[in-house]
C-alpha positions in Angstrom: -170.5 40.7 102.9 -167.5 41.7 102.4 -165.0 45.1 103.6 -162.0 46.2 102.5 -160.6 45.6 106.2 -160.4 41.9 105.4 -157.0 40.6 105.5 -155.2 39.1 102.9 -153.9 35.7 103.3 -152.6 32.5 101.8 -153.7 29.2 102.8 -150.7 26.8 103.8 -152.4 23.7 103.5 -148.9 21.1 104.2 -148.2 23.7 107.2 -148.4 23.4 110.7 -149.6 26.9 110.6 -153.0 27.0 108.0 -152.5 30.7 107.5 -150.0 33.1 106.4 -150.5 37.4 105.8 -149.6 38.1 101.9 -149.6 42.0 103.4 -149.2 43.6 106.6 -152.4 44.0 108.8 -153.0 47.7 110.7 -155.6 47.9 113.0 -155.9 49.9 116.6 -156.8 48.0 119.6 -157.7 47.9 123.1 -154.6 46.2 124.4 -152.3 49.1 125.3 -149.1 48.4 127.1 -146.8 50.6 129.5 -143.9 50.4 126.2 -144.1 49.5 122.4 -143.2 46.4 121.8 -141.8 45.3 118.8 -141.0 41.9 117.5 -140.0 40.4 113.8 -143.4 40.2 112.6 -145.3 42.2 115.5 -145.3 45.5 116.5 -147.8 47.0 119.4 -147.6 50.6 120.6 -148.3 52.4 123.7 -151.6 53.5 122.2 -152.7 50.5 121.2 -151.6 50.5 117.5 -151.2 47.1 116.1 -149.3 45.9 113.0 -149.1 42.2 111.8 -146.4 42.1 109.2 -146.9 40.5 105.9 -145.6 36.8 106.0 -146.6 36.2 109.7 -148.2 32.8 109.8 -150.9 31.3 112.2 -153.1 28.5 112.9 -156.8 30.1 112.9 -159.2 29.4 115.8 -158.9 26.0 117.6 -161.6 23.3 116.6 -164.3 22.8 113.8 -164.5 26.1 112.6 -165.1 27.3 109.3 -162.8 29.9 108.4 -164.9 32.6 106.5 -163.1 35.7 105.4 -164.9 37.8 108.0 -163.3 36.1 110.9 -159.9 36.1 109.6 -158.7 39.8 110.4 -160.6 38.7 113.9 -158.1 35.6 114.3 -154.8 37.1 113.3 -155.2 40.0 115.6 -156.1 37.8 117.9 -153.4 35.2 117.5 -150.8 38.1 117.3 -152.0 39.3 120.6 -151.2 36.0 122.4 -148.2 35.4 120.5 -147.0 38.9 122.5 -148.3 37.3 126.1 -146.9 33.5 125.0 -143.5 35.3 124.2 -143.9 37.3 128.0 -144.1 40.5 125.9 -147.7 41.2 127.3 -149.1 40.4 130.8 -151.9 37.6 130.2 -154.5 39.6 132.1 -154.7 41.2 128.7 -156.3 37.4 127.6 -159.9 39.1 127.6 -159.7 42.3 126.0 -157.7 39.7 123.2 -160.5 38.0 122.7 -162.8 41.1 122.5 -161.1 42.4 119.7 -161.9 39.1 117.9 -165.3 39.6 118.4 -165.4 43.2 117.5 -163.4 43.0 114.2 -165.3 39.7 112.9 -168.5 41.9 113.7 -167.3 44.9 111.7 -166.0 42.9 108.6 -169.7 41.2 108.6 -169.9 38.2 110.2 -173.4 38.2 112.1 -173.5 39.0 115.7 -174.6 35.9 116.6 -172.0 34.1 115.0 -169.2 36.3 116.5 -171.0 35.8 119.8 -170.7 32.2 119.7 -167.2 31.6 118.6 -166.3 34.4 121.3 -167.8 32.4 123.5 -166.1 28.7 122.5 -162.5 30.8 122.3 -163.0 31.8 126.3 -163.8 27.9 127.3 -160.8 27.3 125.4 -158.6 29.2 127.5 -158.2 27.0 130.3 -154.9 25.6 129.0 -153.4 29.1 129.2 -154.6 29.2 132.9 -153.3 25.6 133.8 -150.0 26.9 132.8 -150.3 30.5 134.6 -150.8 28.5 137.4 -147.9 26.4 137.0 -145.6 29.8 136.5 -146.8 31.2 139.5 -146.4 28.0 141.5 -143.1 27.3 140.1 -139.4 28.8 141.1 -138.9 32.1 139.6 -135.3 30.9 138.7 -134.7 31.2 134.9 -133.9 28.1 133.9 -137.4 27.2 135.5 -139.0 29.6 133.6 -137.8 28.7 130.3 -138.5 24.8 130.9 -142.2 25.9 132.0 -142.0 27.8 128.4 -140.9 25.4 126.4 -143.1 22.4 127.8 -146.0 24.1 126.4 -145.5 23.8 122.9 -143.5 20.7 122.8 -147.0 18.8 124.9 -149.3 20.0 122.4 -147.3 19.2 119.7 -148.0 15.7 120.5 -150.8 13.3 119.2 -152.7 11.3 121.1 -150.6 7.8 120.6 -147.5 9.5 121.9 -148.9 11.3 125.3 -150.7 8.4 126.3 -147.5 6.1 125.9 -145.7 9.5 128.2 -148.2 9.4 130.8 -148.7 5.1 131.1 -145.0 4.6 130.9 -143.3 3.4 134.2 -140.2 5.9 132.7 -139.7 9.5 134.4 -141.1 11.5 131.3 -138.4 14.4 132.5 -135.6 12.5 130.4 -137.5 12.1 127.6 -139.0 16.0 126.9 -134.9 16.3 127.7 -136.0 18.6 131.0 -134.4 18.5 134.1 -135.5 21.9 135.9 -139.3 20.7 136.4 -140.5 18.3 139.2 -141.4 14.4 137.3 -144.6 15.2 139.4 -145.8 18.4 137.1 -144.5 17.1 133.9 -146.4 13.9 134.3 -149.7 16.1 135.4 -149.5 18.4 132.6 -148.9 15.4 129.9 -152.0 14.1 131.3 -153.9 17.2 131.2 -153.0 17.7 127.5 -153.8 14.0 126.7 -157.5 14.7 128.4 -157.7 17.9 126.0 -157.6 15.8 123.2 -160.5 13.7 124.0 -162.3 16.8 125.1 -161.8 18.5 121.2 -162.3 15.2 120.1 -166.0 15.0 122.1 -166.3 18.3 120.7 -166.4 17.5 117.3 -168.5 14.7 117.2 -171.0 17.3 119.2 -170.3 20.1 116.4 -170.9 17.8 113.2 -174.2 19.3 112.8 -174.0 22.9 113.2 -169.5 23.2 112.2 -170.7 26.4 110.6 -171.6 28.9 113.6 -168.6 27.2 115.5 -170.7 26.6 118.3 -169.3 25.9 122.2 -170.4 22.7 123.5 -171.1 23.6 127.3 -170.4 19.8 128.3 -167.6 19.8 126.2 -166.9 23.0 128.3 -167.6 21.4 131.8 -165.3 18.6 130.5 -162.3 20.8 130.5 -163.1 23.0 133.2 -163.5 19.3 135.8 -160.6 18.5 134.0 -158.6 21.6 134.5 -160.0 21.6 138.9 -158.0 17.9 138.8 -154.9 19.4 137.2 -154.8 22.2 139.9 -155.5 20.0 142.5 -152.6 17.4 141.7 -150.6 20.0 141.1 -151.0 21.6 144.6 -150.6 18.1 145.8 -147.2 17.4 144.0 -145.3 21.1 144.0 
């Protein structure tokens, strides 16, 4: 079934991003902030009023997940959302209510409750990157050069495949030098490149576990378990090296 909510969209196939808006995408949302913010291709009021401009581009949900058109107005609110808390626009404690509105937009554009449920359900075991790296914030200086490292170590780690982080984390070299990052202790970066090369095998677990039932996007919960032992090792050698 289809509504005339659905977003409008061109698939970007040779893109690092898979998706991108042909027309801007209104909606009002639970995530309300003490100022509006506004951004080149975001703009969230006080009242919760969200618009996604035309041209934004994004990546669709993590994993085997078949992107039907009911899910998609679900996924770019969503991704805009956490674009604003990656970006430090939005606190993260607003993570949850995020992922609520997915649910609740895929639910009113027609995808089946149990469906939405499910992939709401794999999107919240994904989060535990995004809490690996709060706690890294929170355990790091406040000084902004720190900050911005932190920020841009993110993106640049998962960026990588599998080849490259394992040759990062085995070699006997500081990895520092070679992200080009000098604020952050050799003792975190190595932790969090090993973290991120653990993530892969987790998705890639994952998969092989999904190949039956790809279609309802369905949460493995020892894939799950995978990530969250994973994630208790990261905190704990982190503690142990900050």
């Amino acid at each position: 079934m289809e509504t005339q909510n659905m977003v409008k969209i061109q698939s970007q196939h040779h893109s690092r991003n898979r998706f991108k808006l042909t027309e801007d995408c209104s909606v009002t949302v639970g995530v309300t902030p003490d100022y509006s913010i506004n951004t080149d291709f975001i703009n969230l009021g006080k009242d919760g009023d969200l618009v996604i401009k035309k041209g934004y581009a994004w990546d669709g949900l993590p994993g085997l997940v078949l992107h039907t058109k009911n899910i998609r107005r679900g996924s770019v609110v969503r991704d805009a959302l956490y674009q604003l808390m990656r970006n430090q626009h939005l606190s993260n404690g607003w993570r949850t209510a995020a992922d609520m509105e997915f649910k609740r937009f895929c639910i009113e554009d027609g995808c089946s409750k149990f469906r939405a449920w499910f992939l709401h359900r794999q999107l919240r075991s994904e989060n535990s990157t995004a809490v690996v790296y709060e706690i890294v914030r929170k355990a790091s200086p406040t000084q902004p050069k720190v900050v911005s490292a932190i920020h841009s170590v993110q993106p640049l780690l998962e960026s990588f495949d599998e080849p490259t982080l394992y040759t990062l984390f085995k070699s006997s070299e500081p990895i520092g030098p070679q992200l080009r990052v000098s604020e952050l202790p050799e003792g975190m970066l190595r932790s969090l490149t090993g973290y991120h090369l653990e993530q892969i095998a987790v998705v890639r677990k994952r998969a092989r576990e999904r190949r039956g039932n790809f279609w309802i996007g369905v949460g493995s919960g020892a894939g799950a378990l995978t990530a969250l032992t994973g994630l208790a090792a990261l905190v704990l050698r982190l503690l142990g090296k900050m």
